[in-house]
Backbone as XML, in Angstrom:
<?xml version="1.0"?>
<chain id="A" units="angstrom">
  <residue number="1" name="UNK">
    <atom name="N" x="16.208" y="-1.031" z="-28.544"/>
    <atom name="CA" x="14.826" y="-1.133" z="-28.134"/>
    <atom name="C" x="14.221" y="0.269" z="-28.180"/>
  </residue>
  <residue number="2" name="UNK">
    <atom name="N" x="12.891" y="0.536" z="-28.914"/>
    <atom name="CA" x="12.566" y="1.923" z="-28.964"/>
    <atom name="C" x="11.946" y="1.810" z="-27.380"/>
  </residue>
  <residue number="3" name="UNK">
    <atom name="N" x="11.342" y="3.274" z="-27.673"/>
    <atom name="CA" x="10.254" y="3.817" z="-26.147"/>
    <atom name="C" x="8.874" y="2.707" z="-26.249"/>
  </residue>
  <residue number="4" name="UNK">
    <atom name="N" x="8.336" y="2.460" z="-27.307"/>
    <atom name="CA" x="6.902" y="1.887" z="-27.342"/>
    <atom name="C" x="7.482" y="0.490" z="-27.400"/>
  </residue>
  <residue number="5" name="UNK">
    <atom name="N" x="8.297" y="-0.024" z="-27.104"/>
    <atom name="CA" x="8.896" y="-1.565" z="-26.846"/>
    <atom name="C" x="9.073" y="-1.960" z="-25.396"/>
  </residue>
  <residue number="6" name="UNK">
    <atom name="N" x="9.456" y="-0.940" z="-24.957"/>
    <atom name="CA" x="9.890" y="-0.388" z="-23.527"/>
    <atom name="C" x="8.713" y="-0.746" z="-22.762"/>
  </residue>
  <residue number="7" name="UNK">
    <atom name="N" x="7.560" y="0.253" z="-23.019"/>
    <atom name="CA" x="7.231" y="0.369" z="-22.414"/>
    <atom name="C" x="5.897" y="-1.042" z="-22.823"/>
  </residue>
  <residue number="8" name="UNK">
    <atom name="N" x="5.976" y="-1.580" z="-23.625"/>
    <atom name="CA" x="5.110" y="-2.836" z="-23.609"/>
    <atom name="C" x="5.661" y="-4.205" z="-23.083"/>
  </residue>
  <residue number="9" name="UNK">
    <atom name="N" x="7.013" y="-3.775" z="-23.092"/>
    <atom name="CA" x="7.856" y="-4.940" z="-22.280"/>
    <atom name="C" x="7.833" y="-4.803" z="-20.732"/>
  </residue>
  <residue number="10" name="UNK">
    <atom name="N" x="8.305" y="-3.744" z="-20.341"/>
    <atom name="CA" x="8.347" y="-3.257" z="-19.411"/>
    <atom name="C" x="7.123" y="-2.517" z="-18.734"/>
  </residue>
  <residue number="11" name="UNK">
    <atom name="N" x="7.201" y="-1.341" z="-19.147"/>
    <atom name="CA" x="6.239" y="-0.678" z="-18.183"/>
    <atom name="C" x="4.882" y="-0.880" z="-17.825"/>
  </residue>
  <residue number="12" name="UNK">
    <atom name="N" x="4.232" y="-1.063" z="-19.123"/>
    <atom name="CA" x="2.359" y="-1.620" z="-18.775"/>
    <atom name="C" x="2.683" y="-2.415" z="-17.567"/>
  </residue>
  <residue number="13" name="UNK">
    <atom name="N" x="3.456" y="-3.939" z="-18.123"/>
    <atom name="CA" x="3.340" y="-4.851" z="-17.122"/>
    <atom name="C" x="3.922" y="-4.237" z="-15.184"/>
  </residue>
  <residue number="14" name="UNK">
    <atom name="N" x="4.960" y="-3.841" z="-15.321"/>
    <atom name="CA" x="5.356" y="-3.196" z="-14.168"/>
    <atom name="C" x="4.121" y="-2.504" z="-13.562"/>
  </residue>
  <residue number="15" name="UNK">
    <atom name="N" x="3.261" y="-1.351" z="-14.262"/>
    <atom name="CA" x="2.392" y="-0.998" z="-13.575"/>
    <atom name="C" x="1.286" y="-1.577" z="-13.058"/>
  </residue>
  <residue number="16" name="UNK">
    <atom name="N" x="0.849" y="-2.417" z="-13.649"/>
    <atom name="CA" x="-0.208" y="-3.333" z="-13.689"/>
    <atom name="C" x="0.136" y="-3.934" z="-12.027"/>
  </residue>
  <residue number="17" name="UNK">
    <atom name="N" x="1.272" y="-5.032" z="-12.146"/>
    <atom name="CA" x="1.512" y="-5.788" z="-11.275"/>
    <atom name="C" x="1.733" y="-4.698" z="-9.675"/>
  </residue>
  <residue number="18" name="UNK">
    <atom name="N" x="2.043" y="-3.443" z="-9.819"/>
    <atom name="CA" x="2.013" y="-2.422" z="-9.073"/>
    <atom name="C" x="0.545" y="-2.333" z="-8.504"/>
  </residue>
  <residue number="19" name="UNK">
    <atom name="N" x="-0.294" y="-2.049" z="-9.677"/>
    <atom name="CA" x="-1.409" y="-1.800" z="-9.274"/>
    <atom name="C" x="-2.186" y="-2.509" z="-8.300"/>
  </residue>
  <residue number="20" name="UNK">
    <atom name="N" x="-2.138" y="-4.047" z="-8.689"/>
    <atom name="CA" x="-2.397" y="-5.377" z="-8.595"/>
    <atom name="C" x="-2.358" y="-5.153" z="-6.958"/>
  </residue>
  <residue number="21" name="UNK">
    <atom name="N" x="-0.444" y="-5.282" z="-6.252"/>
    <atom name="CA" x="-0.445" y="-5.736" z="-5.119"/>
    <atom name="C" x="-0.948" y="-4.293" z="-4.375"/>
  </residue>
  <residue number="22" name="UNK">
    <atom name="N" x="-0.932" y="-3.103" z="-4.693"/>
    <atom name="CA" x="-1.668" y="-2.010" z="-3.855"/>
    <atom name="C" x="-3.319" y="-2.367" z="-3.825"/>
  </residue>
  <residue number="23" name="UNK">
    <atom name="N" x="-3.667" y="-2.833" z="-4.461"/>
    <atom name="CA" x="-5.329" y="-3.062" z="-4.386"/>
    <atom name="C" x="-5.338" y="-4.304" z="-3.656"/>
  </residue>
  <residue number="24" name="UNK">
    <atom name="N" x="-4.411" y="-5.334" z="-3.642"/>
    <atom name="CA" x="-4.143" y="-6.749" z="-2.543"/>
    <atom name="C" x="-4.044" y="-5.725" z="-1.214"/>
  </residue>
  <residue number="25" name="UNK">
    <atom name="N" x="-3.654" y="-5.299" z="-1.200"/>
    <atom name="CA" x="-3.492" y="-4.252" z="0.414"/>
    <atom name="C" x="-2.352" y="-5.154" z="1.593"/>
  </residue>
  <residue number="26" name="UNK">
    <atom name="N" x="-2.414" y="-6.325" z="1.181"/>
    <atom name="CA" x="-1.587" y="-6.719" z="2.264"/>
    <atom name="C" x="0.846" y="-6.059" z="2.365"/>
  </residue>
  <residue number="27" name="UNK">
    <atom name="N" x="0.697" y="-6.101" z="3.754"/>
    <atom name="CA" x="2.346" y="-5.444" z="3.547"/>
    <atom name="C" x="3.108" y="-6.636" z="2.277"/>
  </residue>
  <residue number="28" name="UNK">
    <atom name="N" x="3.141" y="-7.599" z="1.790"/>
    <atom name="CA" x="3.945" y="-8.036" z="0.866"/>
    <atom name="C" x="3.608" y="-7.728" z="-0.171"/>
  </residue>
  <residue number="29" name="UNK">
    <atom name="N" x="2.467" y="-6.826" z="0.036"/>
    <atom name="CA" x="2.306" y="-6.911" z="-2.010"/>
    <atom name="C" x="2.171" y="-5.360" z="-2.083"/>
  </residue>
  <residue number="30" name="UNK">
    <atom name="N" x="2.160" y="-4.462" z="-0.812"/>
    <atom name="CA" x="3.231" y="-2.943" z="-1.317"/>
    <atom name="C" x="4.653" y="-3.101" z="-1.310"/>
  </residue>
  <residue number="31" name="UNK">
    <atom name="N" x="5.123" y="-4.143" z="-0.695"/>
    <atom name="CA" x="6.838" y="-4.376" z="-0.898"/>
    <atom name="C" x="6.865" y="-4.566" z="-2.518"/>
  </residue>
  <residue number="32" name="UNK">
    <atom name="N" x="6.364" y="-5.872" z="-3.155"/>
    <atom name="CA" x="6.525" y="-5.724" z="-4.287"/>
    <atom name="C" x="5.598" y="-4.909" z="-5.268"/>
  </residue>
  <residue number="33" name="UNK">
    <atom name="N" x="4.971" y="-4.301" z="-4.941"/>
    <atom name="CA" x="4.322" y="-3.035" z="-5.839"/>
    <atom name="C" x="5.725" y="-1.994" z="-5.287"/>
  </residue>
  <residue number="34" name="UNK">
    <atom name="N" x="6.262" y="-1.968" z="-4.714"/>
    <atom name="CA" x="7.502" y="-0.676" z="-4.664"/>
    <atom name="C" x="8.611" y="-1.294" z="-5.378"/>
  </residue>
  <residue number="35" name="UNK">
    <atom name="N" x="8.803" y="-2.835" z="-5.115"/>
    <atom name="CA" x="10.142" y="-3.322" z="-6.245"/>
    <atom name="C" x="9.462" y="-2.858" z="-7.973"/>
  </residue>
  <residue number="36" name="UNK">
    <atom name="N" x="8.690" y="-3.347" z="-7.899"/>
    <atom name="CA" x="7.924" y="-3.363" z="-9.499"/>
    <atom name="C" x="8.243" y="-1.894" z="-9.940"/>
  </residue>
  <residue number="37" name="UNK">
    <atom name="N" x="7.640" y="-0.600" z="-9.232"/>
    <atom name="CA" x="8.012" y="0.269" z="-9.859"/>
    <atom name="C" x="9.166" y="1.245" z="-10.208"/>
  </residue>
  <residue number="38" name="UNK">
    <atom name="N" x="10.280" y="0.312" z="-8.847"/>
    <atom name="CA" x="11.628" y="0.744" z="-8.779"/>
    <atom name="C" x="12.517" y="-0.005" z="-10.299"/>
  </residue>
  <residue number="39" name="UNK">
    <atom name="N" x="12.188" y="-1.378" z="-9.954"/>
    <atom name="CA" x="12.372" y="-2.387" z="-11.233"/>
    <atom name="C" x="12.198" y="-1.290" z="-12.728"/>
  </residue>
  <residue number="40" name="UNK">
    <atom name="N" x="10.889" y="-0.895" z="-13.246"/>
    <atom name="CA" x="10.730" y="-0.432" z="-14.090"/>
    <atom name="C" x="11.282" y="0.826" z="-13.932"/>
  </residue>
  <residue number="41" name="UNK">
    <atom name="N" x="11.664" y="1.641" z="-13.401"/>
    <atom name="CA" x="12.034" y="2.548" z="-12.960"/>
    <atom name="C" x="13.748" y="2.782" z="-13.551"/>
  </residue>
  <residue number="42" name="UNK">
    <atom name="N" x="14.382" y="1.661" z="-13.318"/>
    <atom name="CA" x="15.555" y="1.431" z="-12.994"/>
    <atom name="C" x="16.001" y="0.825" z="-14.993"/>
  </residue>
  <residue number="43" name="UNK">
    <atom name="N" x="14.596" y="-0.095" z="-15.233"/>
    <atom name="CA" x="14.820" y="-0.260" z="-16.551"/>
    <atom name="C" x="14.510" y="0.969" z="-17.771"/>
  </residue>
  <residue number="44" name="UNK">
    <atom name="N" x="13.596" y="1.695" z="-17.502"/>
    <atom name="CA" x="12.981" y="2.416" z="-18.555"/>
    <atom name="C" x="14.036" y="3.994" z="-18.391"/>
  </residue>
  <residue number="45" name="UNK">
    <atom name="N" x="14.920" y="4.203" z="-17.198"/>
    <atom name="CA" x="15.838" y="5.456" z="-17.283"/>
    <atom name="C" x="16.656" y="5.042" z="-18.169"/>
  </residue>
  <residue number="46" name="UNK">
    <atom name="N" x="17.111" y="3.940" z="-18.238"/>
    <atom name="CA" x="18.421" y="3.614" z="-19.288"/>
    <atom name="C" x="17.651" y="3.274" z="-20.981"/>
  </residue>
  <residue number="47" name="UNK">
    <atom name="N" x="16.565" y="3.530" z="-21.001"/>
    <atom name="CA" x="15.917" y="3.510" z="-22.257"/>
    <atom name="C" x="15.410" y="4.828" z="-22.942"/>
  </residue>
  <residue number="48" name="UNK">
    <atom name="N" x="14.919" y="5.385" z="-21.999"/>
    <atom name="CA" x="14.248" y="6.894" z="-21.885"/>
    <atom name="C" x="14.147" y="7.744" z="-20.685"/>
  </residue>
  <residue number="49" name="UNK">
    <atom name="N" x="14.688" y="8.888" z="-20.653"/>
    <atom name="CA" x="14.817" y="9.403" z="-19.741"/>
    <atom name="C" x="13.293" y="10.140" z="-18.985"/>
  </residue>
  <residue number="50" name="UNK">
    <atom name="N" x="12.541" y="10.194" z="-20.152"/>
    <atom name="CA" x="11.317" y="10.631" z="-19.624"/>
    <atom name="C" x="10.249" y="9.868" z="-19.354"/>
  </residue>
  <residue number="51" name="UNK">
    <atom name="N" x="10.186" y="8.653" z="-19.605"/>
    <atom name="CA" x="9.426" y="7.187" z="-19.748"/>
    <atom name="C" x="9.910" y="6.753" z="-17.438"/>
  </residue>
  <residue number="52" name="UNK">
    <atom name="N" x="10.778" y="7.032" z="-17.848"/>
    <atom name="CA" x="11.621" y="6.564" z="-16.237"/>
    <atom name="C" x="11.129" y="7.527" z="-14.956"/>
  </residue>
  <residue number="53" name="UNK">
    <atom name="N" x="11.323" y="8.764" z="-15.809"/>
    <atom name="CA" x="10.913" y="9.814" z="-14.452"/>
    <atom name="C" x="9.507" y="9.777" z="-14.345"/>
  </residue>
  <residue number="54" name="UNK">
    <atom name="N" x="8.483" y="8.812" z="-15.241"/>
    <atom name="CA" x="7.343" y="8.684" z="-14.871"/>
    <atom name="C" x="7.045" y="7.543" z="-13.660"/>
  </residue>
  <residue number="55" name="UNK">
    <atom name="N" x="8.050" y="6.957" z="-13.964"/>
    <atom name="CA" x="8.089" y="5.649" z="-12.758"/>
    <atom name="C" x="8.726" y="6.273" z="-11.839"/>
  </residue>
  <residue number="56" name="UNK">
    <atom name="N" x="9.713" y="7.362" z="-12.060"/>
    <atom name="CA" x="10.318" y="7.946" z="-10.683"/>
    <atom name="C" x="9.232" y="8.694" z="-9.560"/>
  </residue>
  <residue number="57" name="UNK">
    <atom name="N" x="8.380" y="9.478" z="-10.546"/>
    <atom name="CA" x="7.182" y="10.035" z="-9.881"/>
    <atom name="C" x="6.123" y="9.618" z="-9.162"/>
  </residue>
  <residue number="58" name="UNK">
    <atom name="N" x="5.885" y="8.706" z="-9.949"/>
    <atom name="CA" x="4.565" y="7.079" z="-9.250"/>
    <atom name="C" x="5.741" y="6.562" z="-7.950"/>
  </residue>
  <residue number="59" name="UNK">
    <atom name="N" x="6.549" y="6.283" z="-7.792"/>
    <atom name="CA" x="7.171" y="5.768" z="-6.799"/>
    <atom name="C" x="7.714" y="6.466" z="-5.969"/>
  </residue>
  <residue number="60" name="UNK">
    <atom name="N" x="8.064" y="8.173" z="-6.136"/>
    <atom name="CA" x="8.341" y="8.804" z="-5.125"/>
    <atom name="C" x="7.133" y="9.190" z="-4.365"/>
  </residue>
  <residue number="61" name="UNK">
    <atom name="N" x="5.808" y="9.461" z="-5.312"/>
    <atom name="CA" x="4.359" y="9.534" z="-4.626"/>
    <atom name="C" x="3.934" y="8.734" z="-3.894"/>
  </residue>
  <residue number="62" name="UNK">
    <atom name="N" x="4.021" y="7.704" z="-4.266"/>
    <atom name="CA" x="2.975" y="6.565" z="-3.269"/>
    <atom name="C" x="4.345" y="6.482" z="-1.809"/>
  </residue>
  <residue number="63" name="UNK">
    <atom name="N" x="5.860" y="6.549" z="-2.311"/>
    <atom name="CA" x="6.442" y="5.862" z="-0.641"/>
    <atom name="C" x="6.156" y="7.704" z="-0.259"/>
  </residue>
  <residue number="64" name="UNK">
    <atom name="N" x="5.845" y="9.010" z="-0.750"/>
    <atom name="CA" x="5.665" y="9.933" z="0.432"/>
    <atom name="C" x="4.104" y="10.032" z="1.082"/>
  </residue>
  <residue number="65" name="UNK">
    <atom name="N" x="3.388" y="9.216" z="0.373"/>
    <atom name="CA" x="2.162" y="8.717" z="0.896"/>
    <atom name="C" x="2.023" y="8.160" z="2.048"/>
  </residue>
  <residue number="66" name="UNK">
    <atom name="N" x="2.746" y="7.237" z="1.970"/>
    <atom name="CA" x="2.964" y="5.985" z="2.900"/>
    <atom name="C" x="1.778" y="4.921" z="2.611"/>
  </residue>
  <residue number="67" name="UNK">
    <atom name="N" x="1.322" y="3.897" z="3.606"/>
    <atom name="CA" x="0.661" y="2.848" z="3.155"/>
    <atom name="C" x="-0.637" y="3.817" z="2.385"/>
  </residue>
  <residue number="68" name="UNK">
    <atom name="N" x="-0.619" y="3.078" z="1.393"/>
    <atom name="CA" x="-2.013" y="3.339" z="0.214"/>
    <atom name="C" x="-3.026" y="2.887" z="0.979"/>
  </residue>
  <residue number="69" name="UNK">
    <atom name="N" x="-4.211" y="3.864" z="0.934"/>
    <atom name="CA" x="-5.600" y="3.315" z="1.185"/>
    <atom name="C" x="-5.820" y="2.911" z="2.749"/>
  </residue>
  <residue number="70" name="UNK">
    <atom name="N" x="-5.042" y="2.178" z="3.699"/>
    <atom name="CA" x="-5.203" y="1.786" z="4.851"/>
    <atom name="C" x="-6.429" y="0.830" z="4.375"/>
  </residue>
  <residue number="71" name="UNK">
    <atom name="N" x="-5.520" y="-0.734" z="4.265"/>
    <atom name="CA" x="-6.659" y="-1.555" z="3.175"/>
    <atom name="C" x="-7.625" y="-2.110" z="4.668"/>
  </residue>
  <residue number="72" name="UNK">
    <atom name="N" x="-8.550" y="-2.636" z="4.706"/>
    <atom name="CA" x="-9.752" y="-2.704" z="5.439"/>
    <atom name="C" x="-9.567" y="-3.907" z="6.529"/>
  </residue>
  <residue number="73" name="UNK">
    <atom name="N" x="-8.905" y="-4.797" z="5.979"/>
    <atom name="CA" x="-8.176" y="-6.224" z="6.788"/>
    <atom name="C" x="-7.089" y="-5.295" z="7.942"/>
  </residue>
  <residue number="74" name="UNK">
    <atom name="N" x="-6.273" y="-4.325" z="7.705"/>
    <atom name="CA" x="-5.647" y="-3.980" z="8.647"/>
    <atom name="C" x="-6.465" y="-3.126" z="9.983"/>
  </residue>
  <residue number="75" name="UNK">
    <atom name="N" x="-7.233" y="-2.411" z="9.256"/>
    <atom name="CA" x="-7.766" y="-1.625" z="10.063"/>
    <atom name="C" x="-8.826" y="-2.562" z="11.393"/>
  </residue>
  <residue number="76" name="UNK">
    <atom name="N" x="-9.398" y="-3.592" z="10.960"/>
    <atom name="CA" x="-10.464" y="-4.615" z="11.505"/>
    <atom name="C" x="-9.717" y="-4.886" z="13.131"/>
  </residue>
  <residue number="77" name="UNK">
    <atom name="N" x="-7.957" y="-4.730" z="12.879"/>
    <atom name="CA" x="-7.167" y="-5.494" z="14.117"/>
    <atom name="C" x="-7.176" y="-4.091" z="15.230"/>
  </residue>
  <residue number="78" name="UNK">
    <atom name="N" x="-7.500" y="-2.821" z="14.875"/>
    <atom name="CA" x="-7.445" y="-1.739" z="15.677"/>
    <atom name="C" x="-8.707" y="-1.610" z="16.326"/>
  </residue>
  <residue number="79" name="UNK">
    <atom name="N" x="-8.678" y="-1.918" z="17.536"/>
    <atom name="CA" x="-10.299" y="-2.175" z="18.137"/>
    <atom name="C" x="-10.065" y="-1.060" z="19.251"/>
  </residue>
  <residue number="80" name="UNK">
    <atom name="N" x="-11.309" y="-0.354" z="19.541"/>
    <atom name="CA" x="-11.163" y="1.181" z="20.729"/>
    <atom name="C" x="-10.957" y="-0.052" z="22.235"/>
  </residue>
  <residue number="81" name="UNK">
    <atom name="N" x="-10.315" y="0.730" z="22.330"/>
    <atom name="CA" x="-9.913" y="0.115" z="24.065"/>
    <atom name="C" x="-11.187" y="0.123" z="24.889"/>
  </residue>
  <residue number="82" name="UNK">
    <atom name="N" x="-10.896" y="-0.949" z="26.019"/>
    <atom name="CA" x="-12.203" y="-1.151" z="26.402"/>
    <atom name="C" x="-12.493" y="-0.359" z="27.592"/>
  </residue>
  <residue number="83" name="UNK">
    <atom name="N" x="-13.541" y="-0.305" z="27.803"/>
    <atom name="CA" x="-13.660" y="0.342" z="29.267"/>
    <atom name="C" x="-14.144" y="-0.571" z="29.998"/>
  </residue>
  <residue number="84" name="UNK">
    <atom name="N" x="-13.493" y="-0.587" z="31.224"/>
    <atom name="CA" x="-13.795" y="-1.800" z="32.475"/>
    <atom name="C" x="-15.098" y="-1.039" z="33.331"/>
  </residue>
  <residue number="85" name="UNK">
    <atom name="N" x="-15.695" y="-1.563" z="33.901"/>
    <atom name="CA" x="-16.849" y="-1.015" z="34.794"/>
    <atom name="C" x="-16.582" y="-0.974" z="35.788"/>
  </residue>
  <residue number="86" name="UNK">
    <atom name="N" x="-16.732" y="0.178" z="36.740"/>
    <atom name="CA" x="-16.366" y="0.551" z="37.910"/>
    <atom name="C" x="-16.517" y="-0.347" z="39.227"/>
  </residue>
  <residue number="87" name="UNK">
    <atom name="N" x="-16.264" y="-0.374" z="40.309"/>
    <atom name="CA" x="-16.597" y="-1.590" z="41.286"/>
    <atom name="C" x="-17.649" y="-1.425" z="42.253"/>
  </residue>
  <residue number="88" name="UNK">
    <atom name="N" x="-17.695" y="0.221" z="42.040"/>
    <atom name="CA" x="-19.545" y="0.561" z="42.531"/>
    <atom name="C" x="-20.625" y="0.129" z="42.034"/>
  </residue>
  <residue number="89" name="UNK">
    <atom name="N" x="-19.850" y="0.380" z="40.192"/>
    <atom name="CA" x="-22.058" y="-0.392" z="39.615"/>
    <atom name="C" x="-21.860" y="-1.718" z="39.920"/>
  </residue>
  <residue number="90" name="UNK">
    <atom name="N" x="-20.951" y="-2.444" z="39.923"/>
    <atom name="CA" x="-21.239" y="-3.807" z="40.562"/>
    <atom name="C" x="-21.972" y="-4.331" z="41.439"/>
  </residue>
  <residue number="91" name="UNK">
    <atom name="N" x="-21.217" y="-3.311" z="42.474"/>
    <atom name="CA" x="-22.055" y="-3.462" z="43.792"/>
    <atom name="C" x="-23.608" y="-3.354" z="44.108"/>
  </residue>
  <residue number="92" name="UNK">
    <atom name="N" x="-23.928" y="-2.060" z="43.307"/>
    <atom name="CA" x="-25.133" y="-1.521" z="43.128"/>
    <atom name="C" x="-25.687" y="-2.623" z="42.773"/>
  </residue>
  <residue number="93" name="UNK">
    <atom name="N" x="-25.702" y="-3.208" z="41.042"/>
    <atom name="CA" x="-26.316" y="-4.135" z="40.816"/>
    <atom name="C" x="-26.610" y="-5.504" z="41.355"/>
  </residue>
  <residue number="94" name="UNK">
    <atom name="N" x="-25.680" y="-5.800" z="41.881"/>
    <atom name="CA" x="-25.866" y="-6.690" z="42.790"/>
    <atom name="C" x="-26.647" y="-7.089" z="44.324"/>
  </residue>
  <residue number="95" name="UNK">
    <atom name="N" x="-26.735" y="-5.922" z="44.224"/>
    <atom name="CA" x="-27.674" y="-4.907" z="45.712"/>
    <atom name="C" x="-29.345" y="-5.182" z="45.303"/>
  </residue>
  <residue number="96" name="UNK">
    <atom name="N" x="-29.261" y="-4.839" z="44.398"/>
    <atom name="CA" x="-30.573" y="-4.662" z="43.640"/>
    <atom name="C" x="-31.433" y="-6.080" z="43.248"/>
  </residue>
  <residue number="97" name="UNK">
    <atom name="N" x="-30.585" y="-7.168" z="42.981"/>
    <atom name="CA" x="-31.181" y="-8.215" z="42.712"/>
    <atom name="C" x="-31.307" y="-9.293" z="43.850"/>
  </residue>
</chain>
């Protein structure tokens, strides 16, 4: 199998589907956006050694990243803590009416 076989068998698609579940944002689809580029990773070293360390690089970058992007669905569940109201303005207000 040459390099430009490789990488039309392999790699486009690997990246793609990489790309794919990092822009999905949810945790199962950076699990498999990290298999995908380990996958290709793992296929394209035993084909080309320099084709591979490009997948070694994309995949050592994004896991020293950590989660990509902080996709917008996760962030929605982090709400600022609330503040309770004291038991004086209660009183007050209640005084008042």
């Amino acid at each position: 199998m040459t390099v430009a076989q490789a990488w039309l068998l392999v790699g486009i698609p690997a990246l793609v589907l990489a790309l794919a579940m990092l822009v999905w944002g949810a945790k199962t689809g950076i699990v498999i956006a990290y298999a995908a580029l380990a996958g290709g990773f793992a296929t394209l070293i035993t084909i080309d050694r320099v084709s591979g360390l490009v997948f070694g690089a994309l995949l050592v970058m994004l896991y020293a990243v950590g989660p990509v992007g902080g996709s917008p669905r996760e962030s929605d569940d982090r709400q600022p803590p609330l503040v309770e109201p004291s038991p004086d303005l209660d009183r007050e207000q209640s005084a008042k009416v």
